[in-house]
C-alpha positions, 0 to 999 in steps of 0.5 A, spaced: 507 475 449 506 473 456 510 476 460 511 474 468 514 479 472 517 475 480 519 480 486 522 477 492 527 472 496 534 472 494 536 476 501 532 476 507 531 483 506 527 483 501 521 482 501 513 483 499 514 478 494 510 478 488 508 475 481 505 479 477 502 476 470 501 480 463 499 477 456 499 481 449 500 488 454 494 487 459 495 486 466 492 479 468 493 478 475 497 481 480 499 476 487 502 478 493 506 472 496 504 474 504 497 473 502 498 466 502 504 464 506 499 468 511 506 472 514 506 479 513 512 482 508 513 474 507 521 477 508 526 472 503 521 468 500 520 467 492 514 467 490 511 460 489 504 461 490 503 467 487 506 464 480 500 458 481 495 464 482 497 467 476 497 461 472 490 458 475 487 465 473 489 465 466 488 458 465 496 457 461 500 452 463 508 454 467 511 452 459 506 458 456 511 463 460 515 466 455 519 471 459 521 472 466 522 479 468 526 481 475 528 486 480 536 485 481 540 488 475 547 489 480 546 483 483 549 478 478 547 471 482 540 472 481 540 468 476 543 462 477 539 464 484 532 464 480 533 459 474 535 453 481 528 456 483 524 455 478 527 448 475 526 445 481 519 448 482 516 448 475 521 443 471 524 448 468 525 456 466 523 461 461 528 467 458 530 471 465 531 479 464 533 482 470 532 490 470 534 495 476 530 495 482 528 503 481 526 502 474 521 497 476 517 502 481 518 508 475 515 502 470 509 501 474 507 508 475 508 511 468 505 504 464 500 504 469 497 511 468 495 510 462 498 517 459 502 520 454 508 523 458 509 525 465 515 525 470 517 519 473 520 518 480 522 512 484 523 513 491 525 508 497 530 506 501 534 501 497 534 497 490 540 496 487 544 500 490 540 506 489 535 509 493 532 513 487 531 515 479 529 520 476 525 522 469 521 524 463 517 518 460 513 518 454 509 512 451 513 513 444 520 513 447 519 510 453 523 511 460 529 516 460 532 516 467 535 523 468 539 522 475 539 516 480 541 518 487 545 512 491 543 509 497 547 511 501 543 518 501 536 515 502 531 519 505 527 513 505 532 510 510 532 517 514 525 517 515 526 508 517 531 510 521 527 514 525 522 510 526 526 506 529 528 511 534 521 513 536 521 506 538 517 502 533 518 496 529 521 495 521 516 497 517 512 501 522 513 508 518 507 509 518 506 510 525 511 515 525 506 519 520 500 516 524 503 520 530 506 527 528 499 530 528 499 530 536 506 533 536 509 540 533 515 541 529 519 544 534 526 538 534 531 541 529 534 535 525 538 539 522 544 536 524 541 529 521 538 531 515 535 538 511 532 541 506 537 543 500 536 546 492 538 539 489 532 535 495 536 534 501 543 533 505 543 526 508 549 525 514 550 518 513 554 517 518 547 516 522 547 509 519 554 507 522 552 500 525 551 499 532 554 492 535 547 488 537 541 491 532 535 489 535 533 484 529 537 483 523 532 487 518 533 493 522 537 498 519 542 500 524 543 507 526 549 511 530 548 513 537 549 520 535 542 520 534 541 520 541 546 525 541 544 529 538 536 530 540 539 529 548 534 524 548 535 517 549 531 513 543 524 511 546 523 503 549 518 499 545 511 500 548 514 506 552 509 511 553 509 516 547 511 523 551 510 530 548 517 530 546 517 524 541 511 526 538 514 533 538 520 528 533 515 525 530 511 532 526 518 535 525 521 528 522 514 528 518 516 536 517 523 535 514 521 529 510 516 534 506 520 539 506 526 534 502 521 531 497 519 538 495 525 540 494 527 534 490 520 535 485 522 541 484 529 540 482 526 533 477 521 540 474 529 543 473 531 537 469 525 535 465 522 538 460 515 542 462 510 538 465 505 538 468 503 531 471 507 526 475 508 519 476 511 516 483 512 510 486 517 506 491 516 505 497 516 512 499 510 515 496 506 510 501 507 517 504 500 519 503 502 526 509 506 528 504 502 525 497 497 530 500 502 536 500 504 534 492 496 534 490 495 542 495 501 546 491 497 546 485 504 544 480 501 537 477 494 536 473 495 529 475 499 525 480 499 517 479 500 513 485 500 506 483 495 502 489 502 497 489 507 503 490 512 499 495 515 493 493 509 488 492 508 493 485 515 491 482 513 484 479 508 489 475 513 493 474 518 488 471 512 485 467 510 492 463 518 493 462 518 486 460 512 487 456 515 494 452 521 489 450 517 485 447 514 490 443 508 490 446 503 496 448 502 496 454 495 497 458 494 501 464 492 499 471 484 499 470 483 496 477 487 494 483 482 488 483 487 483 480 488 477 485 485 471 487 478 470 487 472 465 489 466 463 487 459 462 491 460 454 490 467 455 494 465 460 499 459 455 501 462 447 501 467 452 507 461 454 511 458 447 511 466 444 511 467 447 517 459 447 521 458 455 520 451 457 520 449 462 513 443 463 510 443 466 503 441 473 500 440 476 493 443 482 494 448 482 499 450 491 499 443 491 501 444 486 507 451 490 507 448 496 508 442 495 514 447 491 518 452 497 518 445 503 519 445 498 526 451 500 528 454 492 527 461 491 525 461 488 518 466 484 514 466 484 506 469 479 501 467 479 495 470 478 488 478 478 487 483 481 492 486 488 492 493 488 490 497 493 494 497 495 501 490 498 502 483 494 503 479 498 497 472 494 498 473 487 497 477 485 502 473 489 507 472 491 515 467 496 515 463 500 519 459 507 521 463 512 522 459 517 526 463 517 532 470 516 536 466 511 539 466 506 533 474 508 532 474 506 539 470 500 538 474 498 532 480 498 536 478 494 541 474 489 539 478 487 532 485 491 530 487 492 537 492 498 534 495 504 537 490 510 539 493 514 535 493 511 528 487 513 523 482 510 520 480 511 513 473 513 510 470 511 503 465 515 500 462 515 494 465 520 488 459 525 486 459 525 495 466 527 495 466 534 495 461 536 500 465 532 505 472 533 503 478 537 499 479 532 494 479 538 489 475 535 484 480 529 484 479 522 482 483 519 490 480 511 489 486 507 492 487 511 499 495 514 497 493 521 499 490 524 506 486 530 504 483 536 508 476 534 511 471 540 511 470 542 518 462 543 518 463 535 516 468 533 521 463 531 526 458 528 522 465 523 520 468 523 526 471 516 526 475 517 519 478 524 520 484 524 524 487 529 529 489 534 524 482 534 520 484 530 515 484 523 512 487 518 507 480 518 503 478 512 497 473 515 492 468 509 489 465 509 483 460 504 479 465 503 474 471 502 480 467 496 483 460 496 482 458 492 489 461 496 494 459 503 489 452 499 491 454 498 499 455 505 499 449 508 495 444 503 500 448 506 506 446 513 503 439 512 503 438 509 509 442 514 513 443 519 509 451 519 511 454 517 503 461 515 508 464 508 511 470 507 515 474 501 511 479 497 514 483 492 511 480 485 513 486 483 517 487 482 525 495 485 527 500 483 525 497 479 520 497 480 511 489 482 509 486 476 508 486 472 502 481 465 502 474 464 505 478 460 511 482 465 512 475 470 512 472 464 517 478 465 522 479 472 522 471 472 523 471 468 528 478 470 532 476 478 534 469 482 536 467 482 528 458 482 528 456 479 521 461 477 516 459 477 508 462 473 502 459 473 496 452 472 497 453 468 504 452 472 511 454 469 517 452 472 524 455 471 531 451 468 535 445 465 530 444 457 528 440 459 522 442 455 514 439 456 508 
């Protein structure tokens, strides 16, 4: 059966809008509107573009479309919403199945993983009025959820709402995490929120609104909070004292010790297991994700490389799948979306006048320009689904040195000093550099210990408390950049890359050969390589 799966627009909340393909159980594409709108989270919109991806990748037609799947169980206008949508899109509208929102995050995970039975937990802010759902998965019986927890207690919003207190912006979490290694756990926010035996106690009286938020996607928030700290909330921009990097950890702190607590009470509920599966918004979390992979409880934790709300559209589109009575397949690669030939990328080049020359083994060039300290953009094969640049829609570079951070920094994503870049490394290398604990870690969703008599010879992949969110390769992941990183070893000896998403600030990763030329062409970037074409700065050489 073909099965489209569709995430995003009918508020302005929503957002990482997505369609997401699967034909007889086999995921086909998955595509992420932002990507082509060029606006990050793409904030209320459906995503037309990203159905024309899919379509275009499977060669059907939209009347080929045999069921619609969706977010929004509680929200009975949606379809009507959607099914106007669609009409005056595509002309006309298949069956539309609408499914709760956390089912869709506990879809993504336990079909995606491929195994036989597992935990299942969802954890976000928000959707469908439930920040999270608990369970037991099999693939004979299907998803039983054991508990779901109502937005109104949403660890999630507690961990947002605190982001905004240390002065940062929606979706900007991942500062706060990026922080907390500079700070101690010394604040007490206890008052805000603890530890407990069934997860944690959420005073939600913090989210009472205020009279003027800053914009209208900000979760709003008491003053209490202020209060409570005896600090007024950091201004935007504002220099980062020891006291809110202190806020930072003991936020970072309380949340692990909540989610802990919170698996710990799943384990109660369901029969014995030993593997889980967890997405939502929150397992982007990698701090915390690293705490679950240390405690030794899991054989295996399966994190989707699409955890937040870009994987609802595949997870509607594997519970759509199930419906129908398909077996569905698991996530065999995150490289599900667009992709452009050679003959694309070069009617580009000259298109637009770039100089390029031709090579016939681009991880080879790749591989020298990097041992010569240049900074390298990647686009080769189909783009990445989810968060994280995973080595096709890459900016690399040498990771020897604070000084090439530094110079990541200034010349190209312009971000805080404080954030951290990640480090890809070959798999049969990763447990001479890292903790991984003989784990398979290939899309980024956990920080591991970096091993102290290899932190130096890194240095600009770990962060401030020795760790980093590693991406594990192997040939069977992705055979090209696999290479990159074999050629890098032999000429260097070193088997580790710093990976970056190819993107400047405030923008989504790059999508199309035009917008790998303006982003190239817009920041301190040295060489860019798309399929078998290099292009330098500063030469005139075509061939």
């Amino acid at each position: 059966m073909i099965i489209l799966g569709l995430h995003g627009g009918i508020t302005l909340r929503q957002h990482e809008p997505a369609a997401a393909l699967i034909v007889d159980g086999k995921v086909v594409a998955v595509c992420e509107e932002e990507r082509y709108l060029r606006i990050k989270s793409a904030y209320g919109y459906l995503p037309y573009y990203s159905i024309q991806a899919c379509l275009t990748m499977a060669d059907i037609a939209w009347e080929d479309i045999q069921l619609i799947v969706t977010p929004g169980a509680t929200y009975e206008a949606f379809d009507e919403h959607i099914r106007h949508y669609l009409v005056h899109h595509f002309g006309s509208c298949p069956k539309i199945q609408r499914i709760h929102h956390q089912m869709a995050h506990l879809a993504v995970a336990f079909y995606g993983s491929g195994l036989e039975e597992s935990l299942v937990l969802s954890l976000d802010a928000a959707g469908d009025s439930a920040c999270s759902m608990l369970g037991y998965a099999t693939r004979r019986g299907g998803i039983q959820v054991l508990d779901e927890i109502s937005s109104d207690r949403s660890l999630g919003f507690f961990y947002t709402m605190m982001t905004y207190y240390l002065g940062f912006g929606d979706g900007d979490e991942y500062k706060v995490m990026g922080l907390a290694p500079y700070g101690e756990p010394v604040v007490d926010l206890s008052a805000i929120i603890h530890p407990t035996a069934e997860g944690w106690e959420f005073e939600s009286t913090f989210l009472q609104k205020k009279p003027a938020p800053r914009s209208p996607f900000e979760p709003t928030y008491a003053e209490k909070i202020s209060e409570v700290l005896g600090q007024p909330n950091r201004r935007p921009g504002s220099a980062l004292t020891p006291f809110y990097k202190n806020v930072a950890r003991s936020t970072q702190a309380v949340f692990e010790q909540c989610l802990s607590a919170f698996i710990r009470r799943l384990q109660r509920l369901a029969p014995p297991c030993r593997y889980l599966c967890y997405a939502g918004g929150v397992a982007l979390n990698c701090s915390a994700n690293k705490q679950l992979l240390y405690s030794g409880d899991f054989d295996h934790i399966y994190i989707p490389p699409m955890s937040s709300d870009r994987g609802l559209a595949l997870g509607c589109a594997y519970y759509g799948a199930v419906l129908s009575g398909d077996s569905p397949w698991p996530l065999a690669s995150p490289y599900l979306g667009s992709s452009y030939s050679n003959e694309h990328i070069q009617r580009e080049l000259i298109a637009n006048g770039i100089p390029f020359y031709t090579v016939d083994d681009p991880a080879q060039v790749a591989a020298q320009q990097l041992a010569e300290g240049r900074l390298l953009g990647w686009y080769q094969g189909r783009s990445e689904a989810g968060a994280r640049a995973l080595g096709n829609r890459s900016i690399l570079a040498a990771c020897g040195s604070h000084a090439v951070r530094d110079q990541v920094n200034a010349k190209i994503k312009y971000r805080e000093e404080f954030r951290p870049f990640a480090p890809a490394i070959l798999w049969e290398d990763s447990e001479h550099y890292f903790m991984t604990q003989g784990r398979d870690l290939p899309w980024m969703c956990f920080t591991v210990d970096a091993k102290q008599e290899k932190s130096q010879e890194i240095a600009a992949v770990v962060h401030q408390d020795n760790t980093a969110r590693v991406q594990t390769v192997k040939s069977s992941d992705n055979e090209l950049f696999y290479e990159l990183l074999y050629q890098y070893r032999q000429q260097t000896g070193i088997p580790v890359l710093l990976n970056t998403s190819f993107n400047l600030k405030g923008q989504p990763i790059i999508e199309t050969p035009r917008d790998a030329l303006m982003t190239f062409h817009g920041c301190g970037l040295d060489t860019l390589i798309m399929g078998n074409f290099v292009v330098k700065k500063g030469t005139d050489r075509t061939a």
